[in-house]
MARDREN-330139 format. One record per residue (C-alpha): residue in one letter; x, y, z. Coordinates in nm, 2 decimals, padded with zeros to 4 digits, always signed. Each point is the difference from the previous one (the first is absolute). Example, Ala and Ser with C-alpha at 12.3 -4.5 7.8 and 13.67 -1.06 7.14 Angstrom:
2
   type       px       py       pz
      A   +01.23   -00.45   +00.78
      S   +00.14   +00.34   -00.07
***
This chain:
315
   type       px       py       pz
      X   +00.64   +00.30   +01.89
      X   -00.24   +00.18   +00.21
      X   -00.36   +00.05   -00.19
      X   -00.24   +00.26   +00.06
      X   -00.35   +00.02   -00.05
      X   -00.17   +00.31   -00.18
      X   -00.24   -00.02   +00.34
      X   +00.29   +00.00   +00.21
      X   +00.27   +00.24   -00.14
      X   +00.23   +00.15   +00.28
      X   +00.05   +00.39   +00.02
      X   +00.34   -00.03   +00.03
      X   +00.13   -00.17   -00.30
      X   +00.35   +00.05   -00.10
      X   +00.11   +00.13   -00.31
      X   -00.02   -00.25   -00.33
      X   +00.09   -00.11   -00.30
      X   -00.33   -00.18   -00.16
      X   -00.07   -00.20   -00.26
      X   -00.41   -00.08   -00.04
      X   -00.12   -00.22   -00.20
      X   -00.24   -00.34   +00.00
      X   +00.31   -00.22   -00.05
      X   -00.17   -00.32   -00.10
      X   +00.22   -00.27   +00.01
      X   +00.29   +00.21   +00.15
      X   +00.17   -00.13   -00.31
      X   +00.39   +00.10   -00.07
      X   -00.14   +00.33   -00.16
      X   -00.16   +00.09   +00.33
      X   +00.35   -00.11   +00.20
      X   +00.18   +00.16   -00.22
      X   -00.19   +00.31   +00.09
      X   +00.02   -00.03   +00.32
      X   +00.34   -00.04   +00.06
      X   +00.06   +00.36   -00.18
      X   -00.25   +00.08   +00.25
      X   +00.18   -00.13   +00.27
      X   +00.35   +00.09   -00.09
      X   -00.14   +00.37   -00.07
      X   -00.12   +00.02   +00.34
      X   +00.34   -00.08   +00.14
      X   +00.16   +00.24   -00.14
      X   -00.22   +00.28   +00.09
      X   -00.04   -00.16   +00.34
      X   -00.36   -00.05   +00.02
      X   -00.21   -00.27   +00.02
      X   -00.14   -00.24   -00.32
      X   -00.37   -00.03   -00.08
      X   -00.19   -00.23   -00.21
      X   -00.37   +00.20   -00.04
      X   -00.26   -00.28   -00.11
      X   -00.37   -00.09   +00.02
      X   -00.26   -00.25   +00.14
      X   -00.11   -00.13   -00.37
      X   +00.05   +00.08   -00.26
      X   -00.16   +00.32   -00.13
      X   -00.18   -00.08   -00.26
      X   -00.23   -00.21   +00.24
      X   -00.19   +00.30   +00.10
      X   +00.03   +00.19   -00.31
      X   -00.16   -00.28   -00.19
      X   -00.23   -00.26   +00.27
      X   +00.00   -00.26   -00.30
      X   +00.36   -00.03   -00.03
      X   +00.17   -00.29   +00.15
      X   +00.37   -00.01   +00.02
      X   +00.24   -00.27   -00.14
      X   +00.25   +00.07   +00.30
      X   +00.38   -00.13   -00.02
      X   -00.01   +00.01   +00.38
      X   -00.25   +00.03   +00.28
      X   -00.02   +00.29   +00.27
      X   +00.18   -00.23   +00.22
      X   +00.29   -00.14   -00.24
      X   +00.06   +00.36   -00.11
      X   +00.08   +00.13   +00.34
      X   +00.23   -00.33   +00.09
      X   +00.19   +00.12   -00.35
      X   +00.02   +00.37   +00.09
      X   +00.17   -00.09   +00.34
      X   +00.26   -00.20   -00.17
      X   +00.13   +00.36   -00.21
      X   +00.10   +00.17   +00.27
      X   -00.20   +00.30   +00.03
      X   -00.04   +00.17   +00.32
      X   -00.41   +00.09   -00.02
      X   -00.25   -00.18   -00.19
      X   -00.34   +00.24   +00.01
      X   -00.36   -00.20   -00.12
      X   -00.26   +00.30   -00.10
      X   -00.29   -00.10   -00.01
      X   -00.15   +00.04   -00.33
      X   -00.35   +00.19   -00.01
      X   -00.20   +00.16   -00.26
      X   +00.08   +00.32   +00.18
      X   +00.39   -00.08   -00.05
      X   -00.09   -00.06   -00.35
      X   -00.13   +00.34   -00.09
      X   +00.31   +00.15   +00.15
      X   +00.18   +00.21   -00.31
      X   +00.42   -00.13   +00.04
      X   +00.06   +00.38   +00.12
      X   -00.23   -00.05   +00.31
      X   +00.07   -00.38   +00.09
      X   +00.41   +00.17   -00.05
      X   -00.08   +00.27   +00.21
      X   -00.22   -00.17   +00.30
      X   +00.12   -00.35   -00.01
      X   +00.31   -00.04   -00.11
      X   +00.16   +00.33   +00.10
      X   -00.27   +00.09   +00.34
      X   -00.06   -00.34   +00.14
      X   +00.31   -00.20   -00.11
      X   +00.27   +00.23   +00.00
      X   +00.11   -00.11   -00.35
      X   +00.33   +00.27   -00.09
      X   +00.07   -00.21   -00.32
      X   -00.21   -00.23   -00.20
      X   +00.19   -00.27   -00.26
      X   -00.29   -00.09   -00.26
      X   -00.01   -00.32   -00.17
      X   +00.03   +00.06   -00.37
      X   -00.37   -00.10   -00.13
      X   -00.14   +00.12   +00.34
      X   -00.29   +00.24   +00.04
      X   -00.22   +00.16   +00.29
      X   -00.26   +00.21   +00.05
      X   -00.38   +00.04   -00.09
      X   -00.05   -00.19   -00.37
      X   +00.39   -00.03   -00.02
      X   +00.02   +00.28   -00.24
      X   +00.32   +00.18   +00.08
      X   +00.32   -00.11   -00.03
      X   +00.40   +00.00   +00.09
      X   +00.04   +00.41   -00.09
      X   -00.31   +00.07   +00.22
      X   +00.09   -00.17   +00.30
      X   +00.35   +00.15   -00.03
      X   -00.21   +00.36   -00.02
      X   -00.22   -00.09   +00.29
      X   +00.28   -00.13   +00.21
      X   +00.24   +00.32   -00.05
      X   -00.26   +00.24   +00.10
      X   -00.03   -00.26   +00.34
      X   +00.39   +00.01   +00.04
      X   -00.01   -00.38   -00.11
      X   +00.21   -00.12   -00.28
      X   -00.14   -00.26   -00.24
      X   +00.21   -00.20   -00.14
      X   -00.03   -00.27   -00.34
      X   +00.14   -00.41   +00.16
      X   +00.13   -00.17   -00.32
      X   -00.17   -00.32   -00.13
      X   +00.12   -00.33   +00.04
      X   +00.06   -00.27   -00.33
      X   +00.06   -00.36   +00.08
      X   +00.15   -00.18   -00.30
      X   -00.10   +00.26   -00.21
      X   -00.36   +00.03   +00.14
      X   -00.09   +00.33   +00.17
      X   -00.17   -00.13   +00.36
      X   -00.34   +00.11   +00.09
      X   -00.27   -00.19   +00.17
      X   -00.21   +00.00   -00.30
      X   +00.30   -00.15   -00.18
      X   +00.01   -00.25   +00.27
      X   -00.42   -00.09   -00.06
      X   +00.07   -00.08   -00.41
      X   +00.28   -00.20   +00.13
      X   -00.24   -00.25   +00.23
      X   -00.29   +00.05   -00.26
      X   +00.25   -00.19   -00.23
      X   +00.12   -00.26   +00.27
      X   +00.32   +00.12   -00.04
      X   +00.09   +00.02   +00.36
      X   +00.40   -00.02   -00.02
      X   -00.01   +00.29   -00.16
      X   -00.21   +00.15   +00.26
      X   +00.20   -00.12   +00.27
      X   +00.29   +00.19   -00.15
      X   -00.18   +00.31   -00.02
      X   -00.17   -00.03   +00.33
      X   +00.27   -00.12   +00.19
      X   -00.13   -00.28   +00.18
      X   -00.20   -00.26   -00.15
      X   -00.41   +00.05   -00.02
      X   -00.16   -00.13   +00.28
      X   -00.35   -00.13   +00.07
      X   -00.17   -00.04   +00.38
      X   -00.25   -00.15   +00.14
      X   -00.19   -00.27   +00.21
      X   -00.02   -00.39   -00.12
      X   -00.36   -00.10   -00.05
      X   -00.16   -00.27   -00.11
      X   -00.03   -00.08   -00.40
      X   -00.11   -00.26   -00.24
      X   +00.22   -00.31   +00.15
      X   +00.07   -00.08   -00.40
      X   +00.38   +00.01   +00.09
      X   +00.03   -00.20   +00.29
      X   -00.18   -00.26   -00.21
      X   +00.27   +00.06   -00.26
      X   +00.26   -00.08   +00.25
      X   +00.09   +00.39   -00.03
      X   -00.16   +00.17   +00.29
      X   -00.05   +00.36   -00.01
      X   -00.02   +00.30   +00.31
      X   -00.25   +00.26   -00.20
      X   +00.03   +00.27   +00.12
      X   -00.26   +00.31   +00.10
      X   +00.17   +00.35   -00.03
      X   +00.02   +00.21   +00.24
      X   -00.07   +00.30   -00.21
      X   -00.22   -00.04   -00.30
      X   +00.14   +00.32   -00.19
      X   +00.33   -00.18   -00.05
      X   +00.07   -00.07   -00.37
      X   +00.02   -00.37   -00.08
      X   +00.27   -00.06   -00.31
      X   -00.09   -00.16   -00.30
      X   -00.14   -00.37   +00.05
      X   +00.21   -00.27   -00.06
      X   +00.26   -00.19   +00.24
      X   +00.26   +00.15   +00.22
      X   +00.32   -00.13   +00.16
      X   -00.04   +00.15   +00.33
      X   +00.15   +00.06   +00.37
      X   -00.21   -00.07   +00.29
      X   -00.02   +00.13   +00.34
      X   -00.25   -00.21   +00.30
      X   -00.14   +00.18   +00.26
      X   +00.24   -00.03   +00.29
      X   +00.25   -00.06   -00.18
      X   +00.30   +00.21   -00.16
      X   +00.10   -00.31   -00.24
      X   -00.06   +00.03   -00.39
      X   -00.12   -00.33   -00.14
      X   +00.02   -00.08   -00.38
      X   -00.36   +00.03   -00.18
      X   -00.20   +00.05   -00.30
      X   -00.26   +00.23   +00.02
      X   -00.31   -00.04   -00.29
      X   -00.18   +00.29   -00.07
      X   -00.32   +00.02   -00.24
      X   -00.37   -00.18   +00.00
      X   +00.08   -00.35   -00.05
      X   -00.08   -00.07   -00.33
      X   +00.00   -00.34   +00.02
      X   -00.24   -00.04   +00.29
      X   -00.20   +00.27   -00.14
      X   +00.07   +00.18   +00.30
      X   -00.21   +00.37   -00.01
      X   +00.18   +00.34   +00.20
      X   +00.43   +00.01   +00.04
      X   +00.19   -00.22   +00.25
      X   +00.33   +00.04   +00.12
      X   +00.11   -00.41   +00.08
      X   +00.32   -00.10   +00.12
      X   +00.16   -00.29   +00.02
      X   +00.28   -00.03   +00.28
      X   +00.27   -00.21   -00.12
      X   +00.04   -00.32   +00.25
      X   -00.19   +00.10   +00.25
      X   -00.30   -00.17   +00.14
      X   -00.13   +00.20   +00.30
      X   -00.35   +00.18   +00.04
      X   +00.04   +00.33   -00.12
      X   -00.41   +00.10   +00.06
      X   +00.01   +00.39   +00.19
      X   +00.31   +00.03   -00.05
      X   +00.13   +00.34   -00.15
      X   +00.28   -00.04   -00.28
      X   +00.18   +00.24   -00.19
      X   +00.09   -00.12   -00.33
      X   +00.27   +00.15   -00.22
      X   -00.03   -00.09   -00.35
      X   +00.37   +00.03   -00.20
      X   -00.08   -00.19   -00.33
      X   -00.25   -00.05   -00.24
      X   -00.03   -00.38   -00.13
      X   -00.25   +00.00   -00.24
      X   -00.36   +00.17   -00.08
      X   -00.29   -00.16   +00.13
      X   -00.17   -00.25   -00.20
      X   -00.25   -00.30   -00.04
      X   +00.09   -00.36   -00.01
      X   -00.18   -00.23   -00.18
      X   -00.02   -00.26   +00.30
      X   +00.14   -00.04   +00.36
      X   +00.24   -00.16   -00.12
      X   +00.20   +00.24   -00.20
      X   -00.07   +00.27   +00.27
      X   +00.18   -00.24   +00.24
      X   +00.26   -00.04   -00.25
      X   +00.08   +00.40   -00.06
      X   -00.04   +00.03   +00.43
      X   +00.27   -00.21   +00.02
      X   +00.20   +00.17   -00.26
      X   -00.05   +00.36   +00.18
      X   +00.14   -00.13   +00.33
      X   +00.30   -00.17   -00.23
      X   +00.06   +00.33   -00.17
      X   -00.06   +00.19   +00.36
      X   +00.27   -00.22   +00.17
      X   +00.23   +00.07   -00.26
      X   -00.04   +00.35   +00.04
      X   +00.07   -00.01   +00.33
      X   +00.32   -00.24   +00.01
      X   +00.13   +00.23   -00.29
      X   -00.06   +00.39   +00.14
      X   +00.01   -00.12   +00.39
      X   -00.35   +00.20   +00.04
      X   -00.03   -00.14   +00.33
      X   +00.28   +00.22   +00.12
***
């Protein structure tokens, strides 16, 4: 996948079929898309395009919103590559982008800059200043460019239709096998190991936590997670529980993200580790004593193993 930058778009661009879109996640709905993009192109022998942005829009429309993002810039670009599609194209999203009506950001983006001959719209999908057209107008804007617009068809996953927003209720509920279905792959968290509270080593349960890397990415529900875990430097995928929440028992203040590597003692400070969380154990809760914490610790990595031994997660 080659991407281009809205600073940096050739002059010579070939042809496309185009999808655009944020793509959050790049869940099964978004691959799904994208295949019929890619296929499309194929066939009409010219060349796929994903058309995306830089953040997500409603950053600048609204300064005080802060996204609960499914992936980061970086993630989403690693899943893109994996679909297949010939051009990915990052615009830059401005406020003078935003007040582009969909006929104009048709006509001098997608049609004069990017070459765009057919655009396949994701069925909730909208663009242009305030969103306030829809599928019919784009299809009227594009005809009078020589563009045809065409409706993708949505995706359901065990009887659920996919969407990214879908995918958010999904983790606000812990329910992360479900999202795992719907997205895919399962829901990853990454960052740098820094230094906590110590309370778990002196449980005899010692725990990396960990310091996203990017603060807009949505947490799921707190409570503990069965979890795969990948070490800096290394492409192995240890066995883990991961506890997310404020620590109730220690009357711990702001989230952490703590996870306990299953039989493995090395220093894990600086390190960056991407943890993938598959199944929820429990909610999070507070113990009465140390004792019972230790107790329900050692239960969640008894459960976790058996998880693991059962549905070969390791694989």
């Amino acid at each position: 996948m080659k991407k281009i930058f809205s600073d940096n778009i050739p002059s010579n661009l070939c042809a496309s079929v185009a999808t655009i879109g944020f793509f959050d996640g790049v869940h099964l709905g978004h691959q799904h898309l994208i295949h019929q993009v890619v296929e499309e192109a194929k066939e009409r022998e010219m060349e796929s395009m994903v058309v995306t942005f830089d953040r997500h829009p409603r950053q600048v429309l609204s300064p005080d919103f802060h996204p609960q993002l499914l992936t980061s810039y970086e993630e989403k670009m690693v899943r893109l590559a994996k679909t297949g599609v010939d051009n990915c194209v990052v615009l830059r999203f401005t406020p003078e982008m935003a007040s582009l009506s969909a006929a104009d950001f048709m006509r001098h983006v997608l049609h004069g800059q990017l070459a765009v001959r057919r655009l396949v719209m994701g069925y909730d999908n909208r663009f242009g200043k305030g969103s306030a057209e829809g599928f019919d107008d784009y299809v009227r804007h594009g005809a009078a460019l020589g563009m045809e617009v065409v409706q993708g068809a949505p995706l359901s996953v065990d009887g659920i239709r996919v969407s990214s927003s879908a995918i958010r209720q999904m983790l606000l509920q812990g329910d992360v096998e479900t999202a795992t279905r719907c997205l895919g792959h399962q829901y990853t968290l990454v960052g740098r190991v820094v230094e906590g509270y110590q309370q778990g080593r002196r449980l005899g349960f010692p725990t990396a936590n960990l310091l996203l890397e990017d603060v807009a990415k949505m947490l799921p529900a707190p409570g503990a997670y069965v979890a795969r875990v990948r070490l800096e430097g290394s492409m192995e995928m240890k066995r883990a529980v991961t506890n997310i929440g404020m620590r109730p028992t220690f009357q711990g203040h702001g989230m952490a993200i703590e996870t306990h590597v299953i039989n493995y003692d090395g220093d894990l400070y600086g390190k960056r580790m991407l943890v993938a969380l598959t199944h929820r154990l429990r909610e999070e809760r507070k113990f009465e004593s140390t004792g019972r914490l230790v107790a329900q610790l050692r239960e969640d990595v008894r459960r976790a193993n058996a998880i693991f031994d059962e549905e070969g997660l390791e694989d």
